[in-house]
C-alpha positions in Angstrom: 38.9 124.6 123.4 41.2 122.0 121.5 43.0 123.0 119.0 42.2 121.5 115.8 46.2 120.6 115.3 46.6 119.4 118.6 47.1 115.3 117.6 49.1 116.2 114.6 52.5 114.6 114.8 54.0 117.4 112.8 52.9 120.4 115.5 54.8 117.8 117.8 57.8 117.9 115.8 57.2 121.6 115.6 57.3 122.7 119.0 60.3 120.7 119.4 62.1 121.9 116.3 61.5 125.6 118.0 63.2 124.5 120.9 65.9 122.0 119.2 68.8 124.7 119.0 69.0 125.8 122.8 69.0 122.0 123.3 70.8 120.8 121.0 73.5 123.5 122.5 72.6 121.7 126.4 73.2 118.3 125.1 76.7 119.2 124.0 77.8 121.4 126.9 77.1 118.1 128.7 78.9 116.1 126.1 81.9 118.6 126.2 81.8 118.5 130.3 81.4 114.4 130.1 78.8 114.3 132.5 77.9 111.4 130.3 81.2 109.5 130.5 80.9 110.4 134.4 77.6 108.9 134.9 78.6 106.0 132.9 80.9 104.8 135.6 78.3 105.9 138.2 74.7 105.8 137.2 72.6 107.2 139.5 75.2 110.2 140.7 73.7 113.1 142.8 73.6 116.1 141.0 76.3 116.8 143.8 78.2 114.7 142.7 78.4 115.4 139.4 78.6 119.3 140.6 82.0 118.5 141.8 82.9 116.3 138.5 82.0 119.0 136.5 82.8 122.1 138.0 79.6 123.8 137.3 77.8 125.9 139.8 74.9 124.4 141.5 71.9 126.2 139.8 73.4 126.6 136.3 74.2 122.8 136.6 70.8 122.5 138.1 69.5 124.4 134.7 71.8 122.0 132.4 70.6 118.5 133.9 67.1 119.5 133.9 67.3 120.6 129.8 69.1 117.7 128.8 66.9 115.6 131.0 63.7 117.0 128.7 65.7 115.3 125.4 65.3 112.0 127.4 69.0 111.8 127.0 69.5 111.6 130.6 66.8 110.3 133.2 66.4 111.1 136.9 65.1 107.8 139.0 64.9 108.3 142.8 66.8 111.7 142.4 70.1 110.2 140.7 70.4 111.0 137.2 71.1 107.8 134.9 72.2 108.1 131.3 69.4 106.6 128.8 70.5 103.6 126.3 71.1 105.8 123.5 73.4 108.2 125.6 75.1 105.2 126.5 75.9 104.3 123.0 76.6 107.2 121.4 77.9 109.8 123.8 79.3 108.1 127.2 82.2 107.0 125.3 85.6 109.0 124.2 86.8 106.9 121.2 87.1 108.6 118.0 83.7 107.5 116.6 81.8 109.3 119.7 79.3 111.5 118.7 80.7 114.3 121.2 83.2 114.8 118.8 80.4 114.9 116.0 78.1 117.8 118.3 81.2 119.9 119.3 82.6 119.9 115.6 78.8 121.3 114.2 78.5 123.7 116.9 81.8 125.3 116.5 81.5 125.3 112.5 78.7 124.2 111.1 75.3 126.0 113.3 76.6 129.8 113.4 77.0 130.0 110.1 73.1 129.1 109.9 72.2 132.7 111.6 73.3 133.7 108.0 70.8 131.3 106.2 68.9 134.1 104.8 71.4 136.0 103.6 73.3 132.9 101.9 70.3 131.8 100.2 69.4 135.3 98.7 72.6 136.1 97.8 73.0 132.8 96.3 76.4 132.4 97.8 78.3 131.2 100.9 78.2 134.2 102.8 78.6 132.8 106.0 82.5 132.2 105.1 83.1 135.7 105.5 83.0 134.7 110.0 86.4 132.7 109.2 89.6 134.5 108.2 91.1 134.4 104.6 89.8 134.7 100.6 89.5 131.4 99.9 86.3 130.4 98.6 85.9 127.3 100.4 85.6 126.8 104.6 87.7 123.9 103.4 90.5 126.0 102.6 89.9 128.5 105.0 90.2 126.3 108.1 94.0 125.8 107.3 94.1 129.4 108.3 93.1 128.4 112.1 94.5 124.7 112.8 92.7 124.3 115.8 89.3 124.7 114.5 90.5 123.1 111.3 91.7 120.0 114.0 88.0 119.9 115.8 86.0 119.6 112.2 88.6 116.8 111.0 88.0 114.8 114.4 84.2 115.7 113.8 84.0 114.3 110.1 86.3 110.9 111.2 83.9 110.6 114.1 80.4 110.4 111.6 82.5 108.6 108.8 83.2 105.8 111.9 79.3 105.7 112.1 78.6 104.9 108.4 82.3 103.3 107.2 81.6 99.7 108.0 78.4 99.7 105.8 81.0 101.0 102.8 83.9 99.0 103.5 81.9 95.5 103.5 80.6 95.8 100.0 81.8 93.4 98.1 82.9 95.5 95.1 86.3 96.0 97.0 87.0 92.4 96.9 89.3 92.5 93.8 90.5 95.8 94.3 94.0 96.2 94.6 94.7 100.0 94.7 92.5 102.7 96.0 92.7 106.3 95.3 90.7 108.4 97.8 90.0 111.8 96.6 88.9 113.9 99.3 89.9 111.6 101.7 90.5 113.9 104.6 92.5 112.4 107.8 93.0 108.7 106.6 89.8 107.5 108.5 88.0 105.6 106.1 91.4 104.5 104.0 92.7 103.1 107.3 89.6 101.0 107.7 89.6 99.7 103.9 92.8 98.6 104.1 92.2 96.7 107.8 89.0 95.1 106.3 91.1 94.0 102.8 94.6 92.9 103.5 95.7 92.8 99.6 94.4 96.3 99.3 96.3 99.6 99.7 95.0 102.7 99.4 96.1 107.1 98.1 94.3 109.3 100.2 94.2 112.5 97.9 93.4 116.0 99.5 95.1 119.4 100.7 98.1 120.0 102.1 96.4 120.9 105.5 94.7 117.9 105.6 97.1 115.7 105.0 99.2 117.2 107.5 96.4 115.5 110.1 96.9 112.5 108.7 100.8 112.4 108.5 100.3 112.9 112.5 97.8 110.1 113.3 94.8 111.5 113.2 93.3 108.1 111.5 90.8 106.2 113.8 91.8 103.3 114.8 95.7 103.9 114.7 97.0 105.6 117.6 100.7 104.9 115.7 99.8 106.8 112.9 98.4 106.1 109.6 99.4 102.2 108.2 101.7 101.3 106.1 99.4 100.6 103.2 98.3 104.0 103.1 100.4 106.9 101.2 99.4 110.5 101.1 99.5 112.4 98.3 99.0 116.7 98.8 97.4 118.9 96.2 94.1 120.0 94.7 91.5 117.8 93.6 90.1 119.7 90.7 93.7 121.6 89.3 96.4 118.6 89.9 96.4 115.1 88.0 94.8 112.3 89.7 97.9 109.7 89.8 97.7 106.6 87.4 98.4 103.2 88.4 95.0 102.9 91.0 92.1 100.5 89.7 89.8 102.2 92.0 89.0 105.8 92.4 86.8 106.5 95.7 84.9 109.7 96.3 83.6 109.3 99.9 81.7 112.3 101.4 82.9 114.5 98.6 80.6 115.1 95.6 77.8 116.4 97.9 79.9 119.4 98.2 80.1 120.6 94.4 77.3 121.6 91.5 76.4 119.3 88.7 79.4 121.0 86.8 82.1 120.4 89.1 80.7 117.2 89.6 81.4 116.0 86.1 84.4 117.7 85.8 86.0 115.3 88.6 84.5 111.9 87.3 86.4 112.8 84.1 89.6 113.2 85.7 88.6 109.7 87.9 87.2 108.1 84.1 90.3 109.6 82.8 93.0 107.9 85.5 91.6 104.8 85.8 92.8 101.7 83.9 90.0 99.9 81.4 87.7 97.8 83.7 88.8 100.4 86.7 86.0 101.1 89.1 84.8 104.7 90.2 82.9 104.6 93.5 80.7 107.5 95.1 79.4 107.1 99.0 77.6 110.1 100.4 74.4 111.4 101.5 71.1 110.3 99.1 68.3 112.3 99.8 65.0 110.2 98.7 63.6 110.2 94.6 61.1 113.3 95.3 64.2 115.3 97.1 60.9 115.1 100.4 62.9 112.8 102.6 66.6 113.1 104.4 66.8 115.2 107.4 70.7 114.6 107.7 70.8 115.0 103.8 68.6 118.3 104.7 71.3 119.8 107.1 74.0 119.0 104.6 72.7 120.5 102.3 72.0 123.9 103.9 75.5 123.7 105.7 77.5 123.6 102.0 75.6 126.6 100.5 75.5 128.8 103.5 79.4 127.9 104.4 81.2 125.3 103.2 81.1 126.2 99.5 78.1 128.2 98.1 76.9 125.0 96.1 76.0 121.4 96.3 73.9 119.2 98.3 72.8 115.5 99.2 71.2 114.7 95.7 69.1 111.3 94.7 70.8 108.4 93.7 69.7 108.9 89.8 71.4 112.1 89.7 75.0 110.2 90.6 73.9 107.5 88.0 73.3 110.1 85.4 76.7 111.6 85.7 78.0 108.4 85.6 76.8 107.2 82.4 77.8 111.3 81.0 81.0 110.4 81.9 81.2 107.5 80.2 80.9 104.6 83.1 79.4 101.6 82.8 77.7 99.0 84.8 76.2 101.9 86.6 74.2 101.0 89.5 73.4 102.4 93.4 73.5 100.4 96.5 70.9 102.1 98.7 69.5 101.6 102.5 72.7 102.2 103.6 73.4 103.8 107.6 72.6 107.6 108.2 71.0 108.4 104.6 73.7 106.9 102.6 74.0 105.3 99.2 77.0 103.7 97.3 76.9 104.5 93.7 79.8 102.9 90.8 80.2 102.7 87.6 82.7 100.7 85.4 85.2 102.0 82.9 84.7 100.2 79.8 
């Protein structure tokens, strides 16, 4: 007998979802192995041949291909395996914007601290943190204690910010912008592209000490030398030390999502209260849609920062940014929306 769900797109979506984290885990291991690299330079490789790139036993690699083959991530013609178009794109290649990085960096950090969603979301706190070492109340600040881990979630975050960068960089509100400040601005990554993309423009990338350790040692895409010379670091903490004066531009890029409505406010004061009179304040992140229905990147933000990251925040609607602009005290407040992986650009004006 048919079951009365049986054409429903969402039981589809179900039955996959059930299965996503065993997969998701396949597609990686893969990823982290480079079969995908390897069978960019040979398509149609036996899974001998591969055995012998990879090192894997015969069954257990025979176990791997065939899971990663159900994702339609790899395809088998005339018993060679073949990676598909999108594997091509996204994961065949090592450069710093290759989504291996971006799988490898959420299943070391982000997915087991979701075994401890429950718990989190009762408790109303991040209690995943306690699986990394220190008192810190952040994983941000934790992950200093453990630089290798801390290394593999910076390359992570560069690699996605490479995905969505070019849609911020090209707006033309930088076009008379002289000097950026970059709170939160991690390695360098998207400072290092501004400042390629607009040659007048230089750029403060604002963060911890840890973090800007990364950048000091080239972590920045793009610049196997190190970071350019039109970018400066400057180590502290966003929310206790001064934002420096003299920038006409203060950018928060991937870094509002992770804080309440309160701490939220409490940094576009400092940026309102930094920046020069006609000084711009820019905020590029994660919009879920209006109704808070739609966004499942947004979704998995979302979860990530209240049951680790920080016990708080999440990908909010465009007209909540706008909101806290105008509390502020910005101006000529507006979103640009549509933007690559969920995103929206929201500024505001200093009057």
């Amino acid at each position: 007998m048919k079951n009365e769900h049986e054409d429903d797109p969402v039981l589809d979506r179900f039955h996959f979802l059930v299965n996503a984290p065993a997969l998701f885990n396949a597609v990686t291991t893969a990823a982290e192995l480079r079969v995908f690299s390897f069978l960019s330079g040979k398509p149609g490789a036996q899974a001998e041949e591969i055995r012998a790139f990879s090192g894997l036993p015969a069954h257990q690699l025979r176990v791997l291909l065939q899971a990663v083959c159900t994702t339609g991530l790899l395809e088998r013609r005339d018993g060679g395996y073949h990676n598909s178009a999108v594997a091509e794109e996204l994961l065949a290649p090592d450069g710093p914007d290759s989504w291996r990085h971006i799988l490898t960096g959420w299943k070391e950090v982000y997915y087991p601290a979701f075994a401890h969603m429950t718990q989190a979301l009762r408790a109303g706190t991040n209690t995943a943190l306690r699986i990394h070492p220190g008192d810190e109340p952040t994983l941000y600040e934790r992950l200093a204690h453990n630089p290798p881990l801390e290394e593999v979630f910076h390359r992570a975050m560069t690699a996605f910010t490479l995905r969505s960068v070019d849609a911020l960089i090209e707006q033309p509100v930088f076009g008379d912008v002289q000097h950026v400040l970059d709170v939160g601005g991690g390695d360098g990554s998207t400072s290092a592209r501004l400042v390629a993309r607009h040659p007048g423009m230089r750029s403060t990338v604002f963060d911890m000490p840890s973090v800007s350790r990364l950048a000091d040692g080239g972590q920045d895409a793009g610049h196997s030398a190190g970071r350019p010379d039109r970018v400066d670091l400057l180590a502290g903490d966003i929310f206790t030390d001064p934002f420096p004066d003299g920038p006409d531009a203060v950018l928060f890029s991937h870094v509002l999502e992770i804080f309440d409505e309160d701490g939220i406010l409490h940094l576009l004061g400092k940026a309102y209260a930094s920046l020069p009179p006609g000084g711009k304040v820019l905020l590029y992140g994660y919009n879920v849609s209006d109704d808070e229905t739609e966004g499942i990147f947004g979704a998995r933000l979302g979860l990530y920062f209240n049951v680790l990251a920080s016990g708080r925040g999440m990908a909010y609607p465009a007209r909540d940014y706008e909101r806290w602009l105008g509390r502020a005290g910005f101006e000529e407040v507006r979103t640009v929306g549509g933007l690559p992986y969920e995103h929206g650009l929201s500024l505001g004006v200093k009057r």
